[in-house]
SEFIGU-154716 format. One line per 4 residues: number of its first residue (from 1); for each residue x, z, y of C-alpha. Coordinates in pm, whole numbers, plus 50000, padded with zeros to 5 digits. Layout:
N
NUM = X:Z:Y  ... $
END
This chain:
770
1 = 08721:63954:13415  08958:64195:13613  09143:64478:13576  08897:64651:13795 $
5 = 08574:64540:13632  08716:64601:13276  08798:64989:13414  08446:65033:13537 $
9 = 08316:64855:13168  08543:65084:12986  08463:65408:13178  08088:65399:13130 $
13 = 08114:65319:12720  08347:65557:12676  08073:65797:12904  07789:65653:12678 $
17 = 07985:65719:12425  08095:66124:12429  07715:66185:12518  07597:66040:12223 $
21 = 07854:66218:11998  07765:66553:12170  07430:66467:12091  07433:66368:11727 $
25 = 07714:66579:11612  07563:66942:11584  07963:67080:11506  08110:66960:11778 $
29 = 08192:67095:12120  08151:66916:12418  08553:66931:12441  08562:66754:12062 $
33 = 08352:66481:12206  08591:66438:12515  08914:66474:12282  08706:66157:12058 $
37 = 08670:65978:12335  09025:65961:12546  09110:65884:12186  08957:65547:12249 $
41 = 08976:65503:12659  09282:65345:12626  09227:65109:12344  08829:65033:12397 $
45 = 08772:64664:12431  08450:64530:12550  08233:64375:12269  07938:64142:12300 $
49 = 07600:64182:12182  07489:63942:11909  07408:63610:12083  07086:63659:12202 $
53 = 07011:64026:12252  06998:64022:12614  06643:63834:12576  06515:64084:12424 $
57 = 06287:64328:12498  06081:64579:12379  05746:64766:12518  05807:65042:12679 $
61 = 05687:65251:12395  05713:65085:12076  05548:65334:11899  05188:65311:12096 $
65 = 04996:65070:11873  05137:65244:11544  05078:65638:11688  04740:65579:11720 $
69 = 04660:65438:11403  04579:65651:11109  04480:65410:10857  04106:65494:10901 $
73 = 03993:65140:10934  04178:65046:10650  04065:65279:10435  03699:65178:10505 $
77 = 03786:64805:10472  03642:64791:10087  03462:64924:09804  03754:65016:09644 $
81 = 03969:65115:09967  03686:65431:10023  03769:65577:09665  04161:65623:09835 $
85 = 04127:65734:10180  04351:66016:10230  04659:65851:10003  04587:65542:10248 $
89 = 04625:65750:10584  04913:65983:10420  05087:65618:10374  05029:65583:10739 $
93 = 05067:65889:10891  05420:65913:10680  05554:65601:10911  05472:65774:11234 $
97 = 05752:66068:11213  06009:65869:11125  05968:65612:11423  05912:65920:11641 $
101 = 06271:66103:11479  06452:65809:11558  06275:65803:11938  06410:66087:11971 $
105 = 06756:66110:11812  06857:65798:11963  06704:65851:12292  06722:65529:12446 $
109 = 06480:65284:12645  06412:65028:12377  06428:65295:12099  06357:65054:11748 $
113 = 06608:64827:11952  06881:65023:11974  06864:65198:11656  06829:64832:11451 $
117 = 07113:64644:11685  07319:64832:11914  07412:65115:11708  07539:64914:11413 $
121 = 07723:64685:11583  07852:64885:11916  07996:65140:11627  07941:65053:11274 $
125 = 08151:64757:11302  08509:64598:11372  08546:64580:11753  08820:64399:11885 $
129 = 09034:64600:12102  09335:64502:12339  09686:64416:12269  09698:64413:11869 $
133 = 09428:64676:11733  09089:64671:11574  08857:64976:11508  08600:65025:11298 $
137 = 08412:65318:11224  08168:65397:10868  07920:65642:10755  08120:65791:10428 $
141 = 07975:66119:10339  08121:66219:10044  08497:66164:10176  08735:66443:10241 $
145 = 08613:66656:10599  08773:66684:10883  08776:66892:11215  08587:66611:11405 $
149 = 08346:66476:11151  08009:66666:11092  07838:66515:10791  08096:66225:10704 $
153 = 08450:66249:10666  08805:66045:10729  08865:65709:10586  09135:65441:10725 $
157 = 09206:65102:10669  09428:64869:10485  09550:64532:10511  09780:64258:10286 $
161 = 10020:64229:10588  10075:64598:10628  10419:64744:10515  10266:65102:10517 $
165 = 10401:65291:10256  10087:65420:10045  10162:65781:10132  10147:65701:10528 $
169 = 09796:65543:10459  09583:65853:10485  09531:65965:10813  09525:66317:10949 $
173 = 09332:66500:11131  09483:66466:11457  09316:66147:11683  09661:65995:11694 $
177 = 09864:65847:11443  10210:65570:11513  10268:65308:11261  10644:65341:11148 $
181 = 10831:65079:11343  10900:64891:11052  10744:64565:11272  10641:64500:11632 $
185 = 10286:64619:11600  10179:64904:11713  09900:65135:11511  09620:65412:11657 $
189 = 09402:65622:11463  09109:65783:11687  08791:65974:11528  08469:65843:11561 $
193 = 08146:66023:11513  08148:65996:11136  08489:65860:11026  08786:65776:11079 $
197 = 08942:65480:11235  09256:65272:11143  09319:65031:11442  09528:64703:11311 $
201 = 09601:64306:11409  09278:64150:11504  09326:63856:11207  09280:64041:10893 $
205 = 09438:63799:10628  09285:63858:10242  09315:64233:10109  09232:64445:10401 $
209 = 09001:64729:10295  08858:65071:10368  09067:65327:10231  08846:65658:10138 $
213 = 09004:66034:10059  08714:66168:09874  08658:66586:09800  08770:66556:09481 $
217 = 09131:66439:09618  09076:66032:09498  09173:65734:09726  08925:65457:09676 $
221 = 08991:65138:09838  08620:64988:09937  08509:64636:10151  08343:64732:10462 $
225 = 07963:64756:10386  07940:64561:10731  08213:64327:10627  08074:63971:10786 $
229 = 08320:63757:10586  08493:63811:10210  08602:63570:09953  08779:63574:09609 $
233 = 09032:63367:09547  09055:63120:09244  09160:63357:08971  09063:63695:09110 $
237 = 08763:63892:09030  08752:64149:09318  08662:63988:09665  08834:64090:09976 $
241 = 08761:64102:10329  08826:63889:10568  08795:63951:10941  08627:63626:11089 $
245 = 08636:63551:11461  08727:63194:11500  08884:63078:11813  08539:62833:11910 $
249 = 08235:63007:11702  07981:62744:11653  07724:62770:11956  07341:62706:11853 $
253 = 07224:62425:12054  06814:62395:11958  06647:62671:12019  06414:62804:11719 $
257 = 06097:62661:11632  05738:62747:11696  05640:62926:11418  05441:62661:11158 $
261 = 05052:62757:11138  05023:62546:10777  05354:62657:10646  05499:62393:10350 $
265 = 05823:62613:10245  06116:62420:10059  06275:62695:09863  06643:62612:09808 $
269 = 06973:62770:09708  07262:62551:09875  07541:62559:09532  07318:62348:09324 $
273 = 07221:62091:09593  07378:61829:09501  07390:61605:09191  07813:61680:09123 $
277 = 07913:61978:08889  08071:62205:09118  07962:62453:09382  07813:62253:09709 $
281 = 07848:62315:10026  07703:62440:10332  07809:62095:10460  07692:61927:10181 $
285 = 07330:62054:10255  07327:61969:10627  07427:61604:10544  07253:61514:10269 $
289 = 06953:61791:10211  06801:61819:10519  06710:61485:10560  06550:61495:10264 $
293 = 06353:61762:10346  06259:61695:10678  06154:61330:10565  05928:61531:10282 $
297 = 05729:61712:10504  05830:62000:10472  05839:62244:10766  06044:62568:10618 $
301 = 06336:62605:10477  06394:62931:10234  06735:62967:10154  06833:63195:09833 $
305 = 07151:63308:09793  07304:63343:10114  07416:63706:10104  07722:63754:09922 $
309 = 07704:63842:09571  08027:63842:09376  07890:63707:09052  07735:63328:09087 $
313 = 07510:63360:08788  07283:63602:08982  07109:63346:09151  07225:63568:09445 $
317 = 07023:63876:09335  07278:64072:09266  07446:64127:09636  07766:64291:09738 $
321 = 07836:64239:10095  07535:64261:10255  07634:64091:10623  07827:63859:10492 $
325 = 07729:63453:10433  07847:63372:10096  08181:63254:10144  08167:63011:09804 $
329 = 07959:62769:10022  08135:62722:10308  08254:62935:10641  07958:63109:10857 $
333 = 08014:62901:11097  07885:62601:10871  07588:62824:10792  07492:62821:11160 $
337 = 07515:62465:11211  07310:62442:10895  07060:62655:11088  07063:62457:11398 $
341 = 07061:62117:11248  06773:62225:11067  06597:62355:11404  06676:62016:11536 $
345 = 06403:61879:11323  06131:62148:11391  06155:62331:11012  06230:62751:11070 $
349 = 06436:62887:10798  06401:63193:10633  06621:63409:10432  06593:63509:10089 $
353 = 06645:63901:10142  06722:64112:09870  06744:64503:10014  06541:64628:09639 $
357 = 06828:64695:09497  07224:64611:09505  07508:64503:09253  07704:64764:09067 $
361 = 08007:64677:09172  08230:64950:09308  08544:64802:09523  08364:64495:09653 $
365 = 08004:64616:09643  07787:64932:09773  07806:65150:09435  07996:65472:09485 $
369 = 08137:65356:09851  08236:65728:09908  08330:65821:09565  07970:65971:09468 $
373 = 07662:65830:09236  07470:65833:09533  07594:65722:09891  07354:65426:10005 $
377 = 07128:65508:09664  06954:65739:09484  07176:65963:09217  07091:65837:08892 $
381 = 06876:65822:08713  06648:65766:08994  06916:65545:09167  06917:65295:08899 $
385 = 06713:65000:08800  06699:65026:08422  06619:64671:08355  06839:64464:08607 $
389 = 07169:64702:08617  07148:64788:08974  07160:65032:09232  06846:65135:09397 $
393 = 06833:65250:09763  06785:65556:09884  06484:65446:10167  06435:65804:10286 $
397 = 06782:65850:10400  06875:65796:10762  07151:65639:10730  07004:65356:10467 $
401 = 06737:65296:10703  07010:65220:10996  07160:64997:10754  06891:64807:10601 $
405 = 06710:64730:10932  07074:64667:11145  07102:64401:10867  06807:64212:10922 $
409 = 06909:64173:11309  07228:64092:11192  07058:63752:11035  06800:63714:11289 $
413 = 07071:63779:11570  07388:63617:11438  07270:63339:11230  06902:63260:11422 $
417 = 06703:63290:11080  06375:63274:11140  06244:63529:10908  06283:63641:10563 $
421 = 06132:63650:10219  06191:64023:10104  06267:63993:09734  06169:64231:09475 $
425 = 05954:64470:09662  05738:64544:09311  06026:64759:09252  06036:64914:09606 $
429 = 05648:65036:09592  05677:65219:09266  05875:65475:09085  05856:65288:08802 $
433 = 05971:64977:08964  05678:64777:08815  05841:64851:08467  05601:64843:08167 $
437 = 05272:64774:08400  05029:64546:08360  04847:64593:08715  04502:64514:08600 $
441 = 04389:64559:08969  04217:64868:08988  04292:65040:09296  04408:65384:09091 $
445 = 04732:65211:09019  04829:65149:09413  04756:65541:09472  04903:65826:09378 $
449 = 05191:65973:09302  05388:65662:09123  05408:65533:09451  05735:65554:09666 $
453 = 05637:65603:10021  05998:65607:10151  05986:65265:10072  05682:65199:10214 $
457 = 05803:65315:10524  06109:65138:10512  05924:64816:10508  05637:64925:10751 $
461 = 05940:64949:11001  06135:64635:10921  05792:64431:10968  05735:64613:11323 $
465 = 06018:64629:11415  06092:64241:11328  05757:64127:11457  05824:64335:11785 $
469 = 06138:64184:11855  06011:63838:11751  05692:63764:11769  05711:63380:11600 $
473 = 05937:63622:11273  05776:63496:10993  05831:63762:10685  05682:63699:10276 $
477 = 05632:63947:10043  05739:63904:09675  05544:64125:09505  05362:64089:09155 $
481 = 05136:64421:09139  04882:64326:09437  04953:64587:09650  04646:64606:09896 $
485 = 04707:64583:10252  05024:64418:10234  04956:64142:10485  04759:64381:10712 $
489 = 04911:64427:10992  05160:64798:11050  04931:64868:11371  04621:64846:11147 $
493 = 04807:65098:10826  04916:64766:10626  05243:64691:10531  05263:64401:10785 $
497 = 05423:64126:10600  05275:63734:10736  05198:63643:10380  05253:63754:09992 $
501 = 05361:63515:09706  05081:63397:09483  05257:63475:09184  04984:63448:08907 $
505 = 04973:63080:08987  05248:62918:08845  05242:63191:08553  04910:63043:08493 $
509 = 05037:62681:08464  05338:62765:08243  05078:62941:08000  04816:62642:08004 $
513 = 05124:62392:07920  05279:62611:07653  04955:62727:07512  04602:62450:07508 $
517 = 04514:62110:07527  04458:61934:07759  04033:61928:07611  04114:62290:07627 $
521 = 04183:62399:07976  03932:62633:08118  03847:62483:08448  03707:62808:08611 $
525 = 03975:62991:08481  04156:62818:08680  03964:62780:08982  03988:63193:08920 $
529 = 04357:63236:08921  04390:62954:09246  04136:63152:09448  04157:63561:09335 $
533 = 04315:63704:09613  04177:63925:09887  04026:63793:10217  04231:63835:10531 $
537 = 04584:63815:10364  04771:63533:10356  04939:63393:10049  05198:63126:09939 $
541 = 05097:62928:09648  05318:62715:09421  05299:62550:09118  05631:62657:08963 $
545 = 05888:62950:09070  06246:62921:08965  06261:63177:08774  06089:62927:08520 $
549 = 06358:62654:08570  06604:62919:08426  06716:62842:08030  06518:62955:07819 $
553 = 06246:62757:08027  06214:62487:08202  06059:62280:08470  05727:62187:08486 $
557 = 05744:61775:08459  05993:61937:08151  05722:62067:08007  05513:61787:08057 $
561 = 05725:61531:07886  06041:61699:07744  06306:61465:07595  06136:61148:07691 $
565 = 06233:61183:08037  06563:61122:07880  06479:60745:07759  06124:60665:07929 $
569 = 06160:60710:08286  06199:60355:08397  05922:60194:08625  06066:59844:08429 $
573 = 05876:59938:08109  05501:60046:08064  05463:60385:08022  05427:60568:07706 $
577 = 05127:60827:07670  05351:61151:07741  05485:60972:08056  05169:60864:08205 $
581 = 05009:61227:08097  05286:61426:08285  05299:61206:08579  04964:61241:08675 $
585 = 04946:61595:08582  05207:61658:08769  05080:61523:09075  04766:61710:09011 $
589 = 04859:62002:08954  05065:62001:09233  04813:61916:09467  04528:62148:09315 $
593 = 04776:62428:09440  04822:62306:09744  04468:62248:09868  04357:62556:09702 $
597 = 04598:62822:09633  04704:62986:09959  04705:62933:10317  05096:62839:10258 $
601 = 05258:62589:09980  05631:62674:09808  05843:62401:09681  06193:62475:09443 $
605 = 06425:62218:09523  06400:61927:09327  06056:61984:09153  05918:61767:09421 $
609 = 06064:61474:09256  06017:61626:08873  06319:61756:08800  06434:61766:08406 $
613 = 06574:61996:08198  06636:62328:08338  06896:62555:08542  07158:62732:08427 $
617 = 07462:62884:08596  07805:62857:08468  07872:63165:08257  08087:63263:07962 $
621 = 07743:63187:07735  07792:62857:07839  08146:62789:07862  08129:62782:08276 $
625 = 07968:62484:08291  07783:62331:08591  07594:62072:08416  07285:62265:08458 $
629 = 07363:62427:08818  07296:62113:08996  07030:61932:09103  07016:61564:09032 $
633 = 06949:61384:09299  07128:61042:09166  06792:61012:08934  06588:61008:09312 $
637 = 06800:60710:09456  06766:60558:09155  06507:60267:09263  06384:60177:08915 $
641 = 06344:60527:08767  05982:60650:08842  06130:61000:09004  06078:60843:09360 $
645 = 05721:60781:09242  05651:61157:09206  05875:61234:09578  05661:60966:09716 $
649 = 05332:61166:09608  05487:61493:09754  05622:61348:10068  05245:61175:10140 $
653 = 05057:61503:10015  05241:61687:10288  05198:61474:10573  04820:61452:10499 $
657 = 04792:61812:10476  04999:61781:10838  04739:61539:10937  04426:61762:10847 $
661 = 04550:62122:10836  04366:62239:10530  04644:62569:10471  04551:62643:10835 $
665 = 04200:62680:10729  03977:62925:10586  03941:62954:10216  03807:62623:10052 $
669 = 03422:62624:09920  03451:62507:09558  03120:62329:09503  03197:62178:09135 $
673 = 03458:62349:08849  03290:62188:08562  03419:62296:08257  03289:61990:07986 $
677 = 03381:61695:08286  03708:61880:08363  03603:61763:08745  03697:62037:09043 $
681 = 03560:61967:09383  03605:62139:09688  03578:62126:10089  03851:62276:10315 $
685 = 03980:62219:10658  03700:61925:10688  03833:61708:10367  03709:61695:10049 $
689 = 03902:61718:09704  03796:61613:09389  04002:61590:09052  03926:61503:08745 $
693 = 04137:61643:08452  03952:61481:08165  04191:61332:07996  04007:61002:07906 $
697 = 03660:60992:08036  03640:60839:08439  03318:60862:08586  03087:60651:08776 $
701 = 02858:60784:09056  02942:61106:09026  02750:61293:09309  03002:61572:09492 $
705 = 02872:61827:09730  02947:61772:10094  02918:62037:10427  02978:61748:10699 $
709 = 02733:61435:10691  02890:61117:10741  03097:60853:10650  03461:60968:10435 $
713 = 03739:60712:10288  04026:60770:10091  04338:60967:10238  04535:61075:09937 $
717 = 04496:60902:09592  04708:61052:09270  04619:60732:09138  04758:60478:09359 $
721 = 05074:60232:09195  05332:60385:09466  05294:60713:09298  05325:60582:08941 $
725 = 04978:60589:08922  04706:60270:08759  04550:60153:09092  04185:60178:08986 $
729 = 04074:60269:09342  03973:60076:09641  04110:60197:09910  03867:60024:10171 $
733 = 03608:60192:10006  03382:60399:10278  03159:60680:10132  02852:60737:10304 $
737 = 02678:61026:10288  02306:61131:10167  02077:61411:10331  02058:61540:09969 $
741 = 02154:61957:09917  02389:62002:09634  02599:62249:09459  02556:62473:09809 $
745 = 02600:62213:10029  02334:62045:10259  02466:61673:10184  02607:61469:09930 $
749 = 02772:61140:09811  02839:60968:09515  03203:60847:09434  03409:60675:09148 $
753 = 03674:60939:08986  03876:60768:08696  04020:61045:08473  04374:61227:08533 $
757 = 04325:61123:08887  04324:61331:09222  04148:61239:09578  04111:61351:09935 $
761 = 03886:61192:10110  03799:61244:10534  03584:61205:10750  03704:61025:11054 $
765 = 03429:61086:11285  03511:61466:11313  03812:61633:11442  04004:61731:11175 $
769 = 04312:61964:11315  04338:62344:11260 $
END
């Protein structure tokens, strides 16, 4: 680039620039704007957009669909919708303003895209500038005012190599400040719309943070809330940030992935991945993981985890940087080629997002940024999450809004993530966070006033604006209270997430395991809990979360046979009753929730091969120990251990569903939940399932209903030897059909189903692909 061309660059930011401060910054003159600006003329240096922005585009008014929508359909979409219409179309109606205020405060073309992307990274956000500076500017309200701030006030920055004498830190309130020559460098200070700036070397070693004056005359030194890159080193407990801009960034190569129509998510959190006791590695997970998973079947990763949280034993719910990769894994660069490798085999990865609430920490976390209770949050005791010791967000301010939705783009833009898996929402909806509710269903506890519609909002705009920008963006609610309309689309008054977690389901498993016999299980019970969930809205079902693996539980094949997984596990000795019980449970159960439960399927890493024991992260309760944050692969590669029996199942159960497409289809017909036979059958996506769950009794002959006449054979079988199973089927078998009407369907057949033993049969003359 020449001189010329970078002239004519800076010229028009810097125009850009002063209009948008006159515009946004009610107290300031036209002159204070122009004073800002030459400020930065001679210092300005150009800064890309994320990789990737230039593709993108949005309609020319991206608030068409949405402003004519006033949730009137909705309302009249049930029974129990019509008691509720005006709380569903205030819900509604509340969205529209707030896309309209920020049409026309930002007042640009693409008006969600520059409010989500450009902003926050044009000027929330380190730039690069010539010769030896960097600039940054922050939103910090409750810091000391100056003459050229409106709402926020002066902050400046620190860093480990500085020799600045504490009292030189502060800046004043002139747009000019000179570094004493105590070394080479030379130092600028210019004033920004909402903060100060303190320009320094472009390679921030360890230690460099934001220094804030508050009103009440305190200097707090504070991580960058848009900090990319911090770490903690051995010893310390604070982290510190670390500017990242390595000389040759890792380029993306593949280019993202259709997005999955049966969607078979491998949930996984990259410091356990591997059998050693230590913290693994972003490396780690592209060598040795991905395989794995890709040779599973599995189409979707969902990584947990990811943004930074300062204490390990979180699981990674408790964040403090909130752009930054967590730095005990690897470098971000790693994470991308994680991201890409993983592209390179046709599975989309999502992130586990967590923006319902933040860690407490103060100097490397959100809490009390600018010296107040409130800042990004709530004041307490609103601002506080009484059962998980965290900060709750403020969704109605502004500012939070800029910050939340910037960050998703930041992950989509940066990083290519494919979507995200908002954590935690329960707590958004309500003002009582889900605390102390049951949620029976009844629609009276989704109106009124215990809901939060700021946060409703909030999320009504990160789903438009996400599936706007990217149509393929997949996006999963975590939410336990059934929130109707949460998978209806935003232009339609829903909440627009692609799917919601079927949470009752593995609840429902833990509690039959813990709780009856096997003679005891109430087979329409549990056709109930696989099935309740409203038409039209897409869920993910799984068999076990990992909130279950934590201690004080444990996994499911745990619960199945406990300690003798410890001595009986060996496919060199016959198995002893609990074995053979939880290995064809587990399969069953397993597969029941797959075929059944949702139109998507959710694996925790490891469970696919019956992980033992449980997880637990090192921790002063435990004396720091990793023996229980790991997963234990070594058992898997183990030839004559029967765990590769149970991945074998998993791995064949997905690529039959990738055969047939059964999540892809509508809701199964369950023709047969016999409660005495413990037999389920069902028809989805063209194939037929039938289990048997009696734990001793196989039947001969026994007649299943069937939609499609013809002839079916044997596609999956619990039962076969490969899968640990006895072998009591022939697979050669064909199964004709009879012109017979049974259980609701027009034909029939009669078929051999030895007890504890799961099939799916096809039928080969029909097309079978969703």
């Amino acid at each position: 680039m020449d001189l010329d061309k970078i002239n004519s660059w800076i010229h028009k930011v810097n125009s850009t620039f002063c209009k948008k401060l006159h515009v946004s910054n009610s107290e300031s003159s036209p002159s204070d704007a122009q004073d800002a600006s030459s400020a930065v003329i001679l210092k300005l240096h150009c800064v890309p957009a994320p990789r990737g922005s230039a593709r993108l585009s949005l309609p020319s008014d991206p608030l068409e669909n949405t402003a004519r929508c006033d949730g009137t359909s909705l309302a009249q979409s049930s029974v129990d919708a019509q008691l509720y219409p005006d709380a569903i179309k205030r819900r509604t109606v509340h969205a529209r303003p707030v896309l309209h205020a920020i049409s026309a405060s930002e007042q640009q073309r693409s008006v969600l895209d520059w409010f989500s992307l450009e902003k926050p990274w044009q000027t929330e956000r380190i730039v690069l500038q010539f010769l030896t500076s960097v600039a940054c500017s922050k939103w910090i309200p409750f810091s000391k005012r100056t003459r050229r701030t409106s709402s926020g006030g002066m902050s400046c920055y620190r860093s480990s190599f500085s020799s600045w004498k504490r009292r030189k830190e502060a800046l004043t309130g002139s747009h000019a400040a000179t570094r004493p020559s105590v070394c080479s460098d030379s130092l600028t200070a210019a004033c920004f719309l909402r903060s100060g700036l303190l320009l320094q070397r472009p390679s921030f070693s360890p230690g460099t943070s934001v220094v804030v004056h508050t009103k009440k005359g305190e200097r707090l030194y504070r991580i960058s809330p848009w900090a990319k890159y911090v770490t903690k080193e051995e010893k310390a407990v604070v982290y510190d940030w670390v500017h990242w801009d390595p000389p040759e960034p890792y380029t993306p190569i593949h280019p993202r992935p259709k997005k999955p129509t049966s969607l078979r998510i491998y949930e996984a959190h990259v410091g356990i991945a591997s059998p050693e006791g230590k913290v693994a590695s972003y490396a780690n997970f592209t060598t040795n993981v991905l395989p794995r998973i890709k040779e599973l079947g599995y189409n979707c990763i969902q990584l947990m985890a990811i943004m930074e949280h300062a204490y390990y034993a979180s699981f990674g719910y408790q964040v403090t940087s909130y752009f930054a990769a967590s730095s005990r894994f690897g470098t971000p660069e790693e994470l991308k080629q994680l991201i890409d490798t993983a592209h390179s085999m046709g599975i989309v990865v999502l992130l586990d997002v967590v923006h319902s609430h933040a860690s407490k920490n103060t100097e490397d976390g959100l809490n009390c940024f600018d010296g107040s209770d409130s800042c990004f949050f709530h004041s307490p005791p609103r601002g506080e999450h009484s059962l998980w010791g965290s900060r709750l967000f403020n969704y109605g301010s502004w500012e939070v809004l800029r910050f939340l939705l910037s960050n998703l783009r930041w992950w989509m833009e940066e990083y290519c993530f494919d979507g995200f898996r908002f954590d935690g929402i329960t707590s958004m909806l309500y003002h009582h966070h889900g605390i102390g509710s049951g949620f029976s269903g009844d629609y009276s506890e989704y109106f009124g006033l215990q809901v939060d519609e700021d946060s409703l909002v909030y999320l009504m705009l990160a789903n438009h604006i996400l599936h706007t920008l990217y149509p393929d963006c997949i996006t999963v609610a975590e939410d336990v209270s059934g929130m109707p309309a949460l998978c209806t689309g935003v232009e339609e008054g829903g909440l627009g997430f692609d799917y919601r977690l079927a949470m009752a389901i593995p609840d429902k498993w833990i509690q039959i395991l813990k709780e009856l016999k096997d003679e005891d299980w109430d087979i329409g019970d549990i056709i109930h809990t696989l099935t309740n969930r409203r038409y039209g809205e897409k869920c993910i079902a799984y068999a076990e979360s990992h909130d279950q693996a934590l201690v004080g539980d444990k996994s499911l094949a745990f619960w199945l046979m406990d300690k003798e997984m410890y001595t009986n596990m060996s496919s060199q000795i016959p198995m002893t009753a609990v074995i053979d019980r939880g290995m064809q449970l587990h399969k069953m159960i397993r597969l029941l929730t797959h075929g059944l439960g949702g139109e998507g399927y959710l694996n925790f890493i490891g469970n696919e091969f019956g992980h033992p024991e449980w997880l637990d992260f090192p921790r002063e309760g435990n004396n720091q120990s990793y023996h229980y944050a790991r997963r234990q692969f070594n058992l898997l590669d183990t030839d004559h251990l029967r765990y590769g029996q149970l991945y074998a199942f998993d791995r064949d159960m997905n690529r039959t569903e990738d055969k047939y497409g059964w999540l892809a289809a509508p809701p199964a017909f369950v023709s047969a939940k016999h409660g005495e036979d413990k037999v389920i059958v069902f028809d989805r996506g063209h194939v037929v399932f039938i289990f048997n769950f009696h734990p001793s009794q196989s039947f001969q002959d026994y007649r299943v209903a069937v939609e499609v006449p013809g002839k079916y054979k044997i596609k999956l079988d619990s039962d076969e030897d490969q899968y640990g199973g006895h072998g009591r089927l022939d697979h050669n078998t064909e199964f004709y059909t009879e012109p017979q009407p049974f259980n609701g369907r027009p034909n029939s057949m009669q078929v051999y189903i030895p007890c504890r033993t799961a099939i799916v049969l096809a039928n080969e003359e029909i097309d079978h692909c969703y």
